[in-house]
The first five atom37 places (N, CA, C, CB, O) and aatype in JSON, in Angstrom:
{
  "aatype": [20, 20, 20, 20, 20, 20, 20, 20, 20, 20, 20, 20, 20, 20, 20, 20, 20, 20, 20, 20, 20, 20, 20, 20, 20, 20, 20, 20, 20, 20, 20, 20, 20, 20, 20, 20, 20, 20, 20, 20, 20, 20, 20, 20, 20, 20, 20, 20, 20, 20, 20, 20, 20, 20, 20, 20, 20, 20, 20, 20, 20, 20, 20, 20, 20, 20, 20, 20, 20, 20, 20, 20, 20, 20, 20, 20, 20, 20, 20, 20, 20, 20, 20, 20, 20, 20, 20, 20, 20, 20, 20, 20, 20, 20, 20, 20, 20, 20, 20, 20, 20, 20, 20, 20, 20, 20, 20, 20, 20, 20, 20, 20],
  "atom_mask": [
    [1, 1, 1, 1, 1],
    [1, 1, 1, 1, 1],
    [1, 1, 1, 1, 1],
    [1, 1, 1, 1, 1],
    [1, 1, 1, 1, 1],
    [1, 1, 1, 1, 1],
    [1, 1, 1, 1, 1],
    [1, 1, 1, 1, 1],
    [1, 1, 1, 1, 1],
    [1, 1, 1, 1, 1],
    [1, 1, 1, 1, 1],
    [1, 1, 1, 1, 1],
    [1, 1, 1, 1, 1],
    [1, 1, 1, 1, 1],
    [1, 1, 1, 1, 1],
    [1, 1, 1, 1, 1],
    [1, 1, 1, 1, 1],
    [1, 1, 1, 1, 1],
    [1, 1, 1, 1, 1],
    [1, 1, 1, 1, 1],
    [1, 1, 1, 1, 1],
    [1, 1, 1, 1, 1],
    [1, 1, 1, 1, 1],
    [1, 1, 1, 1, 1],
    [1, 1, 1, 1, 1],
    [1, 1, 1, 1, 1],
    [1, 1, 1, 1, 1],
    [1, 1, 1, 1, 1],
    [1, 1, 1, 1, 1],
    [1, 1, 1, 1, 1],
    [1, 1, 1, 1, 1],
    [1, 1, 1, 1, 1],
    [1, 1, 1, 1, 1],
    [1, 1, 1, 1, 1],
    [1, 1, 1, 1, 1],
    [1, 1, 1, 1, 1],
    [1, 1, 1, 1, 1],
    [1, 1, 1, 1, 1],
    [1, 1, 1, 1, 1],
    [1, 1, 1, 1, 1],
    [1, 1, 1, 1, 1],
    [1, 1, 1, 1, 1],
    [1, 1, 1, 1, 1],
    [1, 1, 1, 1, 1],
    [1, 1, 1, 1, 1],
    [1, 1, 1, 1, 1],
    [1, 1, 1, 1, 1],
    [1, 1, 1, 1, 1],
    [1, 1, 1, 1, 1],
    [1, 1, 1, 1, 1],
    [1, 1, 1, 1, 1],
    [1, 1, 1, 1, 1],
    [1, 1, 1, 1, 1],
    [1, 1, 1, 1, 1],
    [1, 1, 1, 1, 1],
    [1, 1, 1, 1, 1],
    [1, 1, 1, 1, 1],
    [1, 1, 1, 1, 1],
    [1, 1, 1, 1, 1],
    [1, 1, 1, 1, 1],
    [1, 1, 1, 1, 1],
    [1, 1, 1, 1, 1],
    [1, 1, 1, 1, 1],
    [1, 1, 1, 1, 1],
    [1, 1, 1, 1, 1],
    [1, 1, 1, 1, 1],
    [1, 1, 1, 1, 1],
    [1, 1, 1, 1, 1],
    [1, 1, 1, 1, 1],
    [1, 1, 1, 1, 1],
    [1, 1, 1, 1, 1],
    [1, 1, 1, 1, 1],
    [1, 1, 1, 1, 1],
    [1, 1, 1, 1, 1],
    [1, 1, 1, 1, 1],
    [1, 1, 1, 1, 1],
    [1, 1, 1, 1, 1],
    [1, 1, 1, 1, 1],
    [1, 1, 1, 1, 1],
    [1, 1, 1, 1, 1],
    [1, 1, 1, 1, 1],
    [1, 1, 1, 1, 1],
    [1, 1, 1, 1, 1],
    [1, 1, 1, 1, 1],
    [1, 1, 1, 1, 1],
    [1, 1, 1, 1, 1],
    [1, 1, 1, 1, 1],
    [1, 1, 1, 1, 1],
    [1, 1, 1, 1, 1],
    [1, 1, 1, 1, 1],
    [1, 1, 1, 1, 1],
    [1, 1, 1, 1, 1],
    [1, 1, 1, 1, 1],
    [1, 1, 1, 1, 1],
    [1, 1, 1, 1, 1],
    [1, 1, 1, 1, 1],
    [1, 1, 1, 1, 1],
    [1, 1, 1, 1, 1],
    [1, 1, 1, 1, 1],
    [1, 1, 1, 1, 1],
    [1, 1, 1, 1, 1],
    [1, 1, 1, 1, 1],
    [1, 1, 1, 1, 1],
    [1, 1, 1, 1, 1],
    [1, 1, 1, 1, 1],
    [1, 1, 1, 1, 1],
    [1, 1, 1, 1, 1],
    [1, 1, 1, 1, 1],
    [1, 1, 1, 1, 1],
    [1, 1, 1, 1, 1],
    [1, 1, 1, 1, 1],
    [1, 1, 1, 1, 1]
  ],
  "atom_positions": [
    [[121.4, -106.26, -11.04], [120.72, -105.46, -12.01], [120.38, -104.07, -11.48], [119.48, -106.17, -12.46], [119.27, -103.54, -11.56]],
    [[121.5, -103.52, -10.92], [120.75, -102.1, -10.23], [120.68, -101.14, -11.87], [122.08, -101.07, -8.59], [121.41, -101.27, -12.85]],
    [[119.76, -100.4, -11.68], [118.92, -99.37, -12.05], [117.81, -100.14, -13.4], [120.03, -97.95, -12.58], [117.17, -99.54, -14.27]],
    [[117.91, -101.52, -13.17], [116.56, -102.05, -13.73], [115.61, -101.46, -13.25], [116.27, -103.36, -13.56], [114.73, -100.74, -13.73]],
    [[116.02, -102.11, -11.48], [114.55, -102.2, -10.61], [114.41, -100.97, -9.82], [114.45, -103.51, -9.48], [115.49, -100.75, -9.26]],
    [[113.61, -100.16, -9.56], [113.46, -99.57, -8.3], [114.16, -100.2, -7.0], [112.1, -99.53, -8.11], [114.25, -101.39, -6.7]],
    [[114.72, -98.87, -6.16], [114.91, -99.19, -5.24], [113.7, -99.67, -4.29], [115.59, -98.35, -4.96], [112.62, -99.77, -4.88]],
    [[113.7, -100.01, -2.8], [112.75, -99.72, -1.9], [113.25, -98.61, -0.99], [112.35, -100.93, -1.19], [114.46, -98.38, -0.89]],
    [[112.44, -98.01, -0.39], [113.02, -96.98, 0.67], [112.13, -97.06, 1.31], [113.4, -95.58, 0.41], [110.9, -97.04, 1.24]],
    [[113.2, -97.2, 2.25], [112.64, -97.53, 3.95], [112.09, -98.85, 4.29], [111.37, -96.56, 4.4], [111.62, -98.87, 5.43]],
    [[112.0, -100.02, 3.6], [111.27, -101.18, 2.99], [110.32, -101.25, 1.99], [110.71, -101.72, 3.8], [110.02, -102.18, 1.24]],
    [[109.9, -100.14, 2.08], [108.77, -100.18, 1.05], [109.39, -100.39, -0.6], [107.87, -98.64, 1.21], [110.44, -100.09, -1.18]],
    [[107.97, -101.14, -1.0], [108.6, -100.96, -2.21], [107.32, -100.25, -3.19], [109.25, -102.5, -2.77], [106.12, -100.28, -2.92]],
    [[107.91, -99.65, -4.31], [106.98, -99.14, -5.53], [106.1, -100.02, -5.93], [107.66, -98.77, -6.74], [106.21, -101.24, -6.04]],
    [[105.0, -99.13, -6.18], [103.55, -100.41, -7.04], [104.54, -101.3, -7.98], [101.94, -99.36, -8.51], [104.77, -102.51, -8.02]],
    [[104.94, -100.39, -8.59], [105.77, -101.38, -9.75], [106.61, -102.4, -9.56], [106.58, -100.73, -10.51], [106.98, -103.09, -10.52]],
    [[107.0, -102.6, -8.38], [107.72, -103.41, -7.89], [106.72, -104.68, -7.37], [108.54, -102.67, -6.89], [107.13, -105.84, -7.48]],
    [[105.72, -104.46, -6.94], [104.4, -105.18, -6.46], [104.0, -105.68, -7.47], [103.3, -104.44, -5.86], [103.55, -106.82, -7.43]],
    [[104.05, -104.94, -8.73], [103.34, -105.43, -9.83], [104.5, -106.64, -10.64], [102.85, -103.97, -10.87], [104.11, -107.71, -11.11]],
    [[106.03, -106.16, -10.66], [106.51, -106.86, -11.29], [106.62, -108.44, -10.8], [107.5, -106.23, -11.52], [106.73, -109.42, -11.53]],
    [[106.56, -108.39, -8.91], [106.15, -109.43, -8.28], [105.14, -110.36, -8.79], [105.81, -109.02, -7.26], [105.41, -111.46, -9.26]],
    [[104.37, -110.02, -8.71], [103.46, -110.9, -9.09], [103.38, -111.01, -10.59], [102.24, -110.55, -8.51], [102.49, -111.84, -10.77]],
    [[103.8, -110.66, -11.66], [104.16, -111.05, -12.89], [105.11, -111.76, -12.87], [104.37, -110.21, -13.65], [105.01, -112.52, -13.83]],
    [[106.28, -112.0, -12.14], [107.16, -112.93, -11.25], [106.81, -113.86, -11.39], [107.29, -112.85, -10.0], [106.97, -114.65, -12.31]],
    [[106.17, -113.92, -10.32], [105.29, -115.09, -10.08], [104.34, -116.03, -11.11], [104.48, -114.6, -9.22], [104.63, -117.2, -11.36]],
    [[103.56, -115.59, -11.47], [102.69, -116.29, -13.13], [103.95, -116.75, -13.73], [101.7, -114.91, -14.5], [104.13, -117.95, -13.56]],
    [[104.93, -116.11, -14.43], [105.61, -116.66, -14.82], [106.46, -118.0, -14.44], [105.97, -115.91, -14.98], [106.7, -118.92, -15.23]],
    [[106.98, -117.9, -12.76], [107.47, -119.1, -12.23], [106.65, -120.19, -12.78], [107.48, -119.09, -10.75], [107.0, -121.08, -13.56]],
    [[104.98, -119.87, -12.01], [104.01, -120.92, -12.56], [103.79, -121.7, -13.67], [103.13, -120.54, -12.58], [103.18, -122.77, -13.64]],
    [[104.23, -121.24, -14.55], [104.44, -121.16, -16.12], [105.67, -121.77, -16.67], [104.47, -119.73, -16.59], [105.61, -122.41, -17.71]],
    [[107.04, -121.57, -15.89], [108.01, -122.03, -16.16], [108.0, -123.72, -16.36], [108.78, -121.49, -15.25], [107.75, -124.48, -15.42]],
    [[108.33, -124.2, -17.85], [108.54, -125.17, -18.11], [109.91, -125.89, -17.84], [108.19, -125.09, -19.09], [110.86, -125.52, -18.54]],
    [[110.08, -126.63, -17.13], [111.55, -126.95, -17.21], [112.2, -127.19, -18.5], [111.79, -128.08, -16.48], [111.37, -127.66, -19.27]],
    [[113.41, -127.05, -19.07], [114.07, -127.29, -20.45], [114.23, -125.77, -20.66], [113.12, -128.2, -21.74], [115.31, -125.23, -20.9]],
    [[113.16, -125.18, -20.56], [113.43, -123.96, -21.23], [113.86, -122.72, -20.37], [112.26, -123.64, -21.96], [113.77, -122.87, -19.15]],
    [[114.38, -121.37, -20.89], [115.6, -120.48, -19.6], [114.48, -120.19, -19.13], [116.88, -118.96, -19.92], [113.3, -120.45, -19.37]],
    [[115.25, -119.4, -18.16], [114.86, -118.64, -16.92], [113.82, -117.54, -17.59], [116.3, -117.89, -16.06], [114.31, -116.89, -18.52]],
    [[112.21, -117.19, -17.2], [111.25, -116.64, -17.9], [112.03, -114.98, -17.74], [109.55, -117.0, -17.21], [113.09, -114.96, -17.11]],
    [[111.7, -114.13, -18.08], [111.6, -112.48, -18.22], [110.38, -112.23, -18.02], [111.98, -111.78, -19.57], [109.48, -113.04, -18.28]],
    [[110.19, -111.08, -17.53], [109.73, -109.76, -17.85], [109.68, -108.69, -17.9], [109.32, -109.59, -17.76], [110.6, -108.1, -17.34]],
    [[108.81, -108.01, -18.45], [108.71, -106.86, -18.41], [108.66, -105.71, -17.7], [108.24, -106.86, -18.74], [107.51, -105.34, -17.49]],
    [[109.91, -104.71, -17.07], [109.54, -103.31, -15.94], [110.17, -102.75, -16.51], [109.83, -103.1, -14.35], [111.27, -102.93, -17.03]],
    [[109.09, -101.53, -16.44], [109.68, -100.14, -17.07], [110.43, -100.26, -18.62], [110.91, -99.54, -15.94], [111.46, -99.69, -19.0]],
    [[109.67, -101.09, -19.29], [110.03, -101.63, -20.75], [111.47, -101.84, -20.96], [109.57, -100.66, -21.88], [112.2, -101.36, -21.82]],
    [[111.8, -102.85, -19.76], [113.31, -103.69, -19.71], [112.82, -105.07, -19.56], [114.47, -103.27, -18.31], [111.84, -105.35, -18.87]],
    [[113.65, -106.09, -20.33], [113.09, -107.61, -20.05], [114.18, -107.46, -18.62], [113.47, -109.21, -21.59], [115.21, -106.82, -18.41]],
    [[113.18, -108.58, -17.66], [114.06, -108.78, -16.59], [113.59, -109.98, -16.18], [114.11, -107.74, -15.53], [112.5, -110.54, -16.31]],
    [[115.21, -110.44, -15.35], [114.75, -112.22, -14.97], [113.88, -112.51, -13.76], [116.15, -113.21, -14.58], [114.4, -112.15, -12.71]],
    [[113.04, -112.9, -13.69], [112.48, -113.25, -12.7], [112.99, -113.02, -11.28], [112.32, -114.33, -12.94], [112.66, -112.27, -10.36]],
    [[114.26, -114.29, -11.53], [114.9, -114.07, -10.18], [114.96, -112.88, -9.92], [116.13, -114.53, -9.97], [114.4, -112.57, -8.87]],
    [[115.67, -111.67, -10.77], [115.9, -110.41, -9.99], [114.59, -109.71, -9.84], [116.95, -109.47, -10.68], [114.79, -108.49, -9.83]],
    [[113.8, -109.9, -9.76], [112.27, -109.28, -8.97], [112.0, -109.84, -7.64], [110.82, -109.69, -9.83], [111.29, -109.16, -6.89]],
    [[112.6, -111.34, -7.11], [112.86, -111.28, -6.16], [113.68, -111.41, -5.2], [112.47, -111.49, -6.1], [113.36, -111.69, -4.05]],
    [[115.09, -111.16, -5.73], [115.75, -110.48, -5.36], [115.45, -109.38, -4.81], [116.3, -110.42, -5.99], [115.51, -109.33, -3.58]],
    [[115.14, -108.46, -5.39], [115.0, -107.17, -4.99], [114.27, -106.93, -3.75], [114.45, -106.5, -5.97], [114.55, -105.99, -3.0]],
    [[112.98, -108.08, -3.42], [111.93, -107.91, -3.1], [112.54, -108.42, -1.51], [110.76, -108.62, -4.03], [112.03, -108.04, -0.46]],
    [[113.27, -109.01, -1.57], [113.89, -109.64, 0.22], [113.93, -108.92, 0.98], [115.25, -110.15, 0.54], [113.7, -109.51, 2.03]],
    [[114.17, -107.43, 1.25], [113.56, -106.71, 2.39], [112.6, -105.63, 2.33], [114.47, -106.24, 3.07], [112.57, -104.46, 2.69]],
    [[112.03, -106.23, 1.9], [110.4, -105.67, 1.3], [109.51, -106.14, 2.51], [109.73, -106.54, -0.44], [109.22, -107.3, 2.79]],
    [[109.12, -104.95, 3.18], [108.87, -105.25, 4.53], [106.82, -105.08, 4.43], [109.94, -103.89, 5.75], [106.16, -105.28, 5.45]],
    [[106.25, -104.76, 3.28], [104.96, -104.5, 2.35], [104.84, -105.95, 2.83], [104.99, -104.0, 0.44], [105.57, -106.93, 2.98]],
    [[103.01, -105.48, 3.1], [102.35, -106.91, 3.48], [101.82, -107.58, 1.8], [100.72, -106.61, 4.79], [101.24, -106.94, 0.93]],
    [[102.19, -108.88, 1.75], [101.37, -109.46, 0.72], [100.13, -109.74, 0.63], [101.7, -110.34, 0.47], [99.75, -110.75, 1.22]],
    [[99.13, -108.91, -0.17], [97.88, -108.91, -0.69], [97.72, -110.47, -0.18], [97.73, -108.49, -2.41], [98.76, -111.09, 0.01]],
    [[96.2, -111.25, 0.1], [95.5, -112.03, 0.16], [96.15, -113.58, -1.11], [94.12, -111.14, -0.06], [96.74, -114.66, -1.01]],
    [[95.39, -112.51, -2.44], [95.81, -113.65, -3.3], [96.92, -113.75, -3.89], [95.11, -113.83, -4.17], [97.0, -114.73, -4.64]],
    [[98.05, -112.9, -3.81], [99.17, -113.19, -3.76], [99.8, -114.88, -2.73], [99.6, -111.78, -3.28], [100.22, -115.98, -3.08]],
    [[99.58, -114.35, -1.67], [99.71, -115.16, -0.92], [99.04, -116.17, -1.04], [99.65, -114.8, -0.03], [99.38, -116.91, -0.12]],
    [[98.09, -116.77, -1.8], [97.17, -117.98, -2.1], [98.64, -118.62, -3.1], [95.25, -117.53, -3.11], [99.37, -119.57, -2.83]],
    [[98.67, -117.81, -4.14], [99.73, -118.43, -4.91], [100.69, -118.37, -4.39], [99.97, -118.07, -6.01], [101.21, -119.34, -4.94]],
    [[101.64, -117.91, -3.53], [102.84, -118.24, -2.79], [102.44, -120.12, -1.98], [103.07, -116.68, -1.42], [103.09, -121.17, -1.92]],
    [[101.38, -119.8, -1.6], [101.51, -121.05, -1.03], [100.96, -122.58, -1.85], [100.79, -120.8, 0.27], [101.05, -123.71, -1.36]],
    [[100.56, -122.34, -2.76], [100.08, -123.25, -4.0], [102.07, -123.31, -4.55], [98.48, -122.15, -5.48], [102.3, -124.46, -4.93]],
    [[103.21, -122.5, -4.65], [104.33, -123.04, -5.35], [104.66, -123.39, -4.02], [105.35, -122.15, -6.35], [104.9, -124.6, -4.1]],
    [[104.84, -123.01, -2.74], [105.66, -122.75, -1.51], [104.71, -124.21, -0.75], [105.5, -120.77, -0.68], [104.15, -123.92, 0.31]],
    [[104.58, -125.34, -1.14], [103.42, -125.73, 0.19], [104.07, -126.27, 1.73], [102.34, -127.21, -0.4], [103.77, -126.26, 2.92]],
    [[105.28, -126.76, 0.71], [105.98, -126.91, 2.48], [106.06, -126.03, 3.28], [107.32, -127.22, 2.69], [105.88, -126.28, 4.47]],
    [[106.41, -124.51, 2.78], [106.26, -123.27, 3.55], [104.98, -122.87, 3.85], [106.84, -122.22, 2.93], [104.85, -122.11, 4.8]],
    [[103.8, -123.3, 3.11], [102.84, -122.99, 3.37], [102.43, -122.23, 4.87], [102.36, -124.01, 3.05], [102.21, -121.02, 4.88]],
    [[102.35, -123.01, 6.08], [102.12, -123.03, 7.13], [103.05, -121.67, 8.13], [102.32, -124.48, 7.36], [102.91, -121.29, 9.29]],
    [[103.96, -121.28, 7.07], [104.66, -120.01, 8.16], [104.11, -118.55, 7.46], [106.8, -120.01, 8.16], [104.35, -117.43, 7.91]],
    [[103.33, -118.84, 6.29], [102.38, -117.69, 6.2], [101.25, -117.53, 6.6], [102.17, -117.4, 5.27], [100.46, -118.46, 6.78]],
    [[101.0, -116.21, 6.82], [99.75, -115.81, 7.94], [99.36, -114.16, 6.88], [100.58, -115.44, 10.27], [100.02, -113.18, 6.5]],
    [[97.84, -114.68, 6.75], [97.13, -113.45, 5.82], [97.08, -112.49, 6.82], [95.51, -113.72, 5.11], [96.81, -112.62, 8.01]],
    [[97.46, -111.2, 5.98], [97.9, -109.52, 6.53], [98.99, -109.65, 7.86], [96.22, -108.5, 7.23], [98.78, -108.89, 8.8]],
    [[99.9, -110.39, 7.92], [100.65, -110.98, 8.39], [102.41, -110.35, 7.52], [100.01, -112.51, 8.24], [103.21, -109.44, 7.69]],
    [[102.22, -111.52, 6.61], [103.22, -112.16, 6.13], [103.58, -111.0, 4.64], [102.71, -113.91, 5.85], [102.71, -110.42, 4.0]],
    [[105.02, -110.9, 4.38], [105.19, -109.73, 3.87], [106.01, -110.32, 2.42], [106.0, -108.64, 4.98], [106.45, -111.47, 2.32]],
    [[106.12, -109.15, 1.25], [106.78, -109.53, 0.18], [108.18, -110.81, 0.68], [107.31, -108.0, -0.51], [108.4, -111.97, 0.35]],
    [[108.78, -109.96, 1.48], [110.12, -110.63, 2.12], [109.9, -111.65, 2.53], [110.79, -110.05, 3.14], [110.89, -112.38, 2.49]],
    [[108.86, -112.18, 3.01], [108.8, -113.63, 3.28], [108.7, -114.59, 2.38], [107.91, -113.88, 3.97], [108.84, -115.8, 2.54]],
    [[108.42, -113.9, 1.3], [108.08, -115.07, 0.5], [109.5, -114.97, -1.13], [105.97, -114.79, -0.01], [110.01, -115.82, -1.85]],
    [[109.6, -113.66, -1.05], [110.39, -113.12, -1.91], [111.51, -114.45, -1.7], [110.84, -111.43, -1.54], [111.17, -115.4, -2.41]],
    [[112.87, -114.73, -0.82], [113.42, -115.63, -1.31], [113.26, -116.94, -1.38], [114.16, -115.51, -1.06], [113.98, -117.63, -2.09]],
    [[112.31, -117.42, -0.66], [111.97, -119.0, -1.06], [111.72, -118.9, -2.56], [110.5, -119.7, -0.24], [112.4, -119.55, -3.36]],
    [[110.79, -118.12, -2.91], [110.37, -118.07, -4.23], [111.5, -117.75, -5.13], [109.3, -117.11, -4.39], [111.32, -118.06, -6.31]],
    [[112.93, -117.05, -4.73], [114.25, -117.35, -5.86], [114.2, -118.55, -5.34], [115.91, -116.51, -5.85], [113.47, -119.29, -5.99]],
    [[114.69, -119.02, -4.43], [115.53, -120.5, -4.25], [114.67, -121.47, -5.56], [115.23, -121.37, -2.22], [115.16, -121.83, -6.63]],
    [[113.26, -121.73, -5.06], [112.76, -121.88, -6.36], [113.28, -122.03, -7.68], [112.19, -121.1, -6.48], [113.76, -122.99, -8.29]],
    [[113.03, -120.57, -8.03], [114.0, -120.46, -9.53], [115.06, -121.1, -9.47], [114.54, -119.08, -9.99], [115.23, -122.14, -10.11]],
    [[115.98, -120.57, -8.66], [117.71, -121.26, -8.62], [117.17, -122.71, -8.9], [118.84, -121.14, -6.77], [117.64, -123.18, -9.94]],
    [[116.26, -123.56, -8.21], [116.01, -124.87, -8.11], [115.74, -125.4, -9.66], [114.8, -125.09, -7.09], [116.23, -126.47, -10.02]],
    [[114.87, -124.56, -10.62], [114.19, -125.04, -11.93], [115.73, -124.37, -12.91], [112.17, -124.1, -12.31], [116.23, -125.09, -13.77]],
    [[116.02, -123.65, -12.77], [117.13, -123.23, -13.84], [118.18, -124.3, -13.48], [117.77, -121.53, -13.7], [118.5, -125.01, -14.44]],
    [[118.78, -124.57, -12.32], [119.64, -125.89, -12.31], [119.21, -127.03, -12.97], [119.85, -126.36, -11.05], [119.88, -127.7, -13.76]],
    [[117.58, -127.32, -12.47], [117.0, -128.67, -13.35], [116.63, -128.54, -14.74], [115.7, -129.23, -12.75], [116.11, -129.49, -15.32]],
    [[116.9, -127.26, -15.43], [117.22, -127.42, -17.05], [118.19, -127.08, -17.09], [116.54, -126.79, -18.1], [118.34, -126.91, -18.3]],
    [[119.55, -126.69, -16.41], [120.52, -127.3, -17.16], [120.75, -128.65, -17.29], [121.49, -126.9, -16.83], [121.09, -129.13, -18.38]],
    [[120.61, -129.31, -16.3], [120.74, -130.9, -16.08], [119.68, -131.81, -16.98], [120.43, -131.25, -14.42], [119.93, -132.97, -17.32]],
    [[118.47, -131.12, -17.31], [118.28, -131.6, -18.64], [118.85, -131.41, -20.04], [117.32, -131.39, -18.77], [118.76, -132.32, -20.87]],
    [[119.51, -130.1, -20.37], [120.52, -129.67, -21.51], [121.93, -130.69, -21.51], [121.0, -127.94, -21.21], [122.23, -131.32, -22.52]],
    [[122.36, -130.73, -20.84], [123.36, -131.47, -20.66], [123.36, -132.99, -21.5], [123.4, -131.57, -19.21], [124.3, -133.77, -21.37]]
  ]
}
């Protein structure tokens, strides 16, 4: 999806990119199995989840506190390799696709 998202430069990434993260995220939380892959909203484009974190994998930006509460409430097996003001978008950014990849496979396999 290039020119959905902001780039990052240099690792960093844009508030908006921080922000679409964690709207990301609520949504994963939210994701019902059966039904697609959630969207939202950047820069008044629907976009899939996954590609917010996508984007976010070398996002070298430390993750806020309660970000990281909810990374590790979906992540708990990973739980334990995050560390507060530590641990960065990128760490958590692709477990949290694999995730997705994980719930969009298990509604197709319920469609089926």
């Amino acid at each position: 999806m290039p020119g959905l998202l902001h780039p990052l430069h240099e690792g960093h990434a844009p508030i908006i990119l921080h922000n679409a993260f964690q709207d990301a995220i609520d949504a994963l939380e939210d994701w019902e199995l059966g039904n697609d892959e959630p969207l939202i909203d950047v820069n008044d484009k629907r976009v899939p989840i996954s590609a917010v974190f996508r984007r976010l994998w070398t996002c070298t930006d430390i993750l806020p506190a309660r970000t990281l509460a909810v990374v590790e409430d979906l992540l708990p097996l990973r739980s334990t390799e995050f560390k507060i003001g530590a641990s960065t978008y990128a760490d958590a950014a692709y477990s949290l696709w694999q995730l997705s990849q994980q719930k969009r496979a298990a509604t197709s396999e319920i469609r089926q």
